[in-house]
N, C-alpha and C positions, 0 to 999 in steps of 0.2 A: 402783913402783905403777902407773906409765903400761901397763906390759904388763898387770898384771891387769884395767885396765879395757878393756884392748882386747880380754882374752879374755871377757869380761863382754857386750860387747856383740857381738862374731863368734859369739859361743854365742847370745846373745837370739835374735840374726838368724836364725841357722839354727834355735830352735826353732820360729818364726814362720814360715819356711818349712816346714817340715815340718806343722805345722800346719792350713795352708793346704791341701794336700798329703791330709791325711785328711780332712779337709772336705769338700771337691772329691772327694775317691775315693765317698764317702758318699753323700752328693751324685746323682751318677750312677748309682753301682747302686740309689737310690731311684727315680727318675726309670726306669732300664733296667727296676725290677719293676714300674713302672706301667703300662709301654708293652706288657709281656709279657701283665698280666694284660688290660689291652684288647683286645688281638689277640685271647685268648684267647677272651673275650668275642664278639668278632666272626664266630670261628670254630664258634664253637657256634650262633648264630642264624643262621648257611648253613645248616645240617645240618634236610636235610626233617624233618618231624612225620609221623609214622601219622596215621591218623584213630580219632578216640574212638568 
């Protein structure tokens, strides 16, 4: 029984890693589409106007 609870807990571990893992990946590409659309943002209010 002692090995299935060691597989019990080396498995926990590694889903909690993994986890962690997509969080954090998440995470970042949220953070990277915020910084995109700012830029983005910032790029269009260079950009001269005609006159009306």
């Amino acid at each position: 029984m002692t090995g299935f609870w060691m597989g019990v807990i080396v498995g926990s571990f590694a889903l909690a890693i993994a986890a962690i893992l997509v969080i954090d990946h998440y995470r970042r590409e949220h953070l990277r589409e915020l910084l995109l659309r700012q830029m983005d943002h910032h790029l269009r209010a260079d950009v001269p106007r005609g006159r009306r």
